[in-house]
N, C-alpha and C positions, 0 to 999 in steps of 0.2 A: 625510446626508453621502455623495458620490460616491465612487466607490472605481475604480482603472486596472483595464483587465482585460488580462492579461497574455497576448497568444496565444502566446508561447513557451511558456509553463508547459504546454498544451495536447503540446508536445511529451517536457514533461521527463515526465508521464506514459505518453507512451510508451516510453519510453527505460526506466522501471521495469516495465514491461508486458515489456515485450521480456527482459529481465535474469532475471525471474523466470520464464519459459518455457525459456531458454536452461538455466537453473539444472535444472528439471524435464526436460527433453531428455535432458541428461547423464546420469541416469538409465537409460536404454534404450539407454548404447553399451554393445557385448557386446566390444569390443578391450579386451583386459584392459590394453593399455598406454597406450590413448587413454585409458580411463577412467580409467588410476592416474594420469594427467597432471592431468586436469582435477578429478577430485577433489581436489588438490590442494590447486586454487581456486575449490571448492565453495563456500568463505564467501564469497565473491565474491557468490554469487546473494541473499542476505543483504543486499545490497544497493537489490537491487528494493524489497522489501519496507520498508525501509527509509526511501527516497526517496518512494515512495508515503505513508507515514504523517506524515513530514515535512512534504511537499506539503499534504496534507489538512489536517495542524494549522495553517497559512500562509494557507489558502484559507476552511476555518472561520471563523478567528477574526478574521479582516480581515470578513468580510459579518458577521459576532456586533456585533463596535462598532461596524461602520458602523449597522447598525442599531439597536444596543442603544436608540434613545430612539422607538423603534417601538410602535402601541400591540398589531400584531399579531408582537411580539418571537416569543414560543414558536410561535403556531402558525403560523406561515408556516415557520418554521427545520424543523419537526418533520416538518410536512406534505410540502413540497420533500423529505425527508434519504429519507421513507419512500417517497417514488413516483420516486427515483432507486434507492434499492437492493432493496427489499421484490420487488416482480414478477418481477426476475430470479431473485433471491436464493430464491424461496421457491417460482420455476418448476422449477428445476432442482432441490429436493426432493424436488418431487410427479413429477420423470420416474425420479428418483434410488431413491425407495422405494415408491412406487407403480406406475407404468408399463411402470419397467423388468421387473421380477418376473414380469409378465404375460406380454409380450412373449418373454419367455429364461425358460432355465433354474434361473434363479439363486431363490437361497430370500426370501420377506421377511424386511428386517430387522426381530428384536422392537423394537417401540418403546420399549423402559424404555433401547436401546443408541441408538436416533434420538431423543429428545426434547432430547437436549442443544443438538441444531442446529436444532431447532427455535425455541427460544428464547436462541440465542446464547450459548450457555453451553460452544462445542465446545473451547475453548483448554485451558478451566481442566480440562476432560473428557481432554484430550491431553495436559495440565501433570502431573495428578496421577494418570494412566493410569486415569481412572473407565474401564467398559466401554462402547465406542461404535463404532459405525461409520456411517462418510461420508465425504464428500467434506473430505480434511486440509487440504488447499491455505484451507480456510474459515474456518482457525482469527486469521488477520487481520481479515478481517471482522466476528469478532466481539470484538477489540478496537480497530477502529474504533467501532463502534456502542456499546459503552461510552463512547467518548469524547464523540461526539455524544448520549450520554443528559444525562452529568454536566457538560460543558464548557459549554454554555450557561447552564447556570444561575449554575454562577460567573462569567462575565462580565458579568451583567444585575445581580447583586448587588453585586459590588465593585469598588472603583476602579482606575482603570488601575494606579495606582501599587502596588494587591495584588495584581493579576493577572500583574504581570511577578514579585513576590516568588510566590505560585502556579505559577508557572512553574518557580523554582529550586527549591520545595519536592518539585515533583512529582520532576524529575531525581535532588533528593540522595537521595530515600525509593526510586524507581527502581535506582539505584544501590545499595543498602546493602540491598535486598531481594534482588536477584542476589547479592550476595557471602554473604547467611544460606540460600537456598534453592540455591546451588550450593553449599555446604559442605555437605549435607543429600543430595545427590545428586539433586535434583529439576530440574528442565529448564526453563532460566528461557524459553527459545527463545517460547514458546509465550503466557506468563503476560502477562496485562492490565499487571498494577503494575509487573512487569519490562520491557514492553515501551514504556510509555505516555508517557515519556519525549523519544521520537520525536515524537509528536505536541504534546508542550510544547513542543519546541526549533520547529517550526513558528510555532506561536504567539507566540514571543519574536520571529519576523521581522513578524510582522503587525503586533505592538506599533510596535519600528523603524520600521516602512513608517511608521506613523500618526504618529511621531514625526519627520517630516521626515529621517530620518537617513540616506537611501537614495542618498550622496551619493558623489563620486570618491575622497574620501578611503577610505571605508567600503568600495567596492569591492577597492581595492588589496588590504585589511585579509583579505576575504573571499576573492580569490584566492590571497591568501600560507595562510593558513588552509588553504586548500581541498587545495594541495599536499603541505604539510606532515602533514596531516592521514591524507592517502592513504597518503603512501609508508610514515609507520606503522603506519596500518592492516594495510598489503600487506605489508611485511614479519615483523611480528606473525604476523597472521595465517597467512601462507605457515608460518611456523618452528612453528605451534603445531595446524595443523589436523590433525585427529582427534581429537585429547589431550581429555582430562576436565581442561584445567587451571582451577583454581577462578578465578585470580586472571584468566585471557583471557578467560572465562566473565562475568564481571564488568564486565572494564572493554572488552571487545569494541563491545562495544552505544553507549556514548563515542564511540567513536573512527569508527564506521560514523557515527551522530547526526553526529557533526563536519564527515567528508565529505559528507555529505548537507545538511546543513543549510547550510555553504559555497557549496555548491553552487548550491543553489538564492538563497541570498541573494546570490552574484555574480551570475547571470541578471539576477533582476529589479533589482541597481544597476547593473545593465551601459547600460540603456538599451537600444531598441529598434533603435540601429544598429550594434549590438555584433553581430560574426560570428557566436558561437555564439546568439546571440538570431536571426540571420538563419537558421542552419540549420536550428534547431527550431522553426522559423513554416514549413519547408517540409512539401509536400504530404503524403508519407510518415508523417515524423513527428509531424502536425498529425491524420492518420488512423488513426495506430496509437492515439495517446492518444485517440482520439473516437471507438474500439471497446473501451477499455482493461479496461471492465469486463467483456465479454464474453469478452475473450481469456484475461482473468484465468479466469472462471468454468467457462471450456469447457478451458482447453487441458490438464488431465492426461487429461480423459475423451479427446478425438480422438487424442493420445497412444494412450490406450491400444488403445483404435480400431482404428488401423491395426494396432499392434502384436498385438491376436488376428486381424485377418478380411484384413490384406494383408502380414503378416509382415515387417513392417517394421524397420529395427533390425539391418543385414547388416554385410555388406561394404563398402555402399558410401555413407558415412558423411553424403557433403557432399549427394549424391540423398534419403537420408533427411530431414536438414535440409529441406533445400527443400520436399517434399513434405509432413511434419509444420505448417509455418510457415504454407504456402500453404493446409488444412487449417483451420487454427485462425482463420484472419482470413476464409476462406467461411464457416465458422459463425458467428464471433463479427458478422460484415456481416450475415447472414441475421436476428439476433435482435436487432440494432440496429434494424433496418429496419422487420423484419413484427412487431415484439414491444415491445422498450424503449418506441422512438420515443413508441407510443402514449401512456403514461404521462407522458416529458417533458414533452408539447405540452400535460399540465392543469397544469403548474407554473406556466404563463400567469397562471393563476387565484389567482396567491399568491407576485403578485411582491411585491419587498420596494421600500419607500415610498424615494422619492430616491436611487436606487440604479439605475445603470447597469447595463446586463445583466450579472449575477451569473456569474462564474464556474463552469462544469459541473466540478465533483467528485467523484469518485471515493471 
């Protein structure tokens, strides 16, 4: 079965790329009153991360059914998932606790505090503060790769008509895991079960798509949603951010899913000559999402970067900006190029049977 390949989507990953740097940025302003502003609307950056996991469960699970009657269903799915994220993922490691140490000052890390991120285990390491260090921004990653472990396997065993109740199962047990491990004071921010969620509501649009449902009526549907959705979020969220409140703690993660998944499901009913569909097929945006993983993976390290060897991080707030951004897409360009690239070009070798070129994923 063919499936559309959406080249706005291409940009809605940038736009989550973008969101989640912007978020980590904020970080290293030293104006106690620019920063009190934008902390503010730090859960904003919440957002990236968000739309990102959204996207992926959307992009999944539409090439999962189209394929599902494949006779090489697992390993063509597994093989692709590991030579898109594995190289980078596991480069930036070996610079991270090996390389670096050599080079600098800095001590090795014991590996009983790195083996977590080794084997994708850094969330639940950050969730329940086991001892570890690395690179935090990684702890999505590795409930993506959770997802991609287990989510195929339920789509090849069960019928549509279970994967869409799978779908609501995951959400209500998401849900109700946040409101018992934020009563407990544990940090759902981080957690696989707490977060996974996002990547079902995903999956419920791919369902839709394949259901012919991606129609004018449904769009209306999706941008009234999408509004609605926001302004709660935004005002929630503005009235309660810093708070430990149990019950925003909870039903937060909702209402982000809601805009996000809105979001993304008015794009692709919008149709290809829809405006915002027109903007995010442009150049920029079409290139941020098609370094996205790079930018994701490098940008707190050139952050920090600058901020010890060119003291970045002053006065002058908007040069900073520019400088940090302009930074982060020279490197995350340099390792698309001289590095990723190479690995893409053997996913040639395992493409999926009747199947239009497959969307690139994140």
């Amino acid at each position: 079965m063919k499936i559309k390949y959406y080249n706005e989507l291409d940009g809605v990953r940038g736009i989550a790329a973008f969101m989640v740097m912007l978020l980590h940025f904020s970080y290293f302003i030293k104006d106690p009153r620019v920063f009190k502003l934008i902390s503010s609307f730090s859960f904003l950056g919440e957002f990236g991360v968000t739309l990102f996991f959204v996207l992926s469960g959307f992009l999944i699970t539409r090439i999962l059914l189209s394929s599902k009657e494949n006779n090489n269903y697992f390993s063509n799915f597994y093989i692709r998932r590991a030579l898109r994220i594995f190289p980078l993922y596991y480069l930036f490691l070996i610079l991270m606790y090996l390389v670096y140490p050599i080079i600098s000052s800095v001590a090795f890390v014991p590996f009983g505090q790195q083996i977590c991120y080794w084997i994708y285990l850094q969330n639940f390491a950050i969730s329940f503060k086991w001892q570890e260090i690395g690179p935090g921004h990684f702890w999505s990653l590795a409930v993506e790769e959770h997802f991609y472990f287990f989510w195929p396997i339920l789509v090849f065993y069960l019928a549509k008509t279970n994967i869409r109740k799978s779908v609501y199962a995951i959400c209500i047990l998401a849900f109700l895991l946040r409101v018992v491990l934020s009563s407990k004071g544990i940090d759902v921010y981080y957690n696989t079960f707490t977060r996974i969620d996002s990547l079902a509501m995903g999956a419920l649009l791919a369902i839709i798509e394949l259901e012919n449902k991606m129609n004018v009526g449904i769009k209306k549907q999706f941008l009234s949603g999408f509004f609605i959705s926001l302004i709660v979020t935004l005002v929630l969220g503005y009235l309660t951010s810093g708070e430990r409140n149990i019950a925003m703690q909870s039903i937060k993660y909702v209402l982000i899913n809601a805009v996000c998944y809105t979001f993304i499901g008015y794009i692709i009913s919008a149709g290809a000559d829809n405006f915002l569909s027109k903007i995010l097929k442009t150049g920029p945006f079409k290139y941020t999402g098609k370094i996205s993983y790079g930018l994701y993976i490098y940008h707190p390290f050139c952050f920090d970067f600058l901020a010890a060897h060119f003291k970045l991080y002053g006065r002058y707030l908007i040069l900073d900006f520019i400088l940090s951004f302009l930074f982060c897409y020279l490197v995350a360009t340099a390792s698309y190029y001289l590095f990723e690239i190479r690995f893409l070009k053997l996913k040639k070798k395992f493409k999926y049977e009747e199947l239009v070129p497959a969307p690139e994923i994140i």
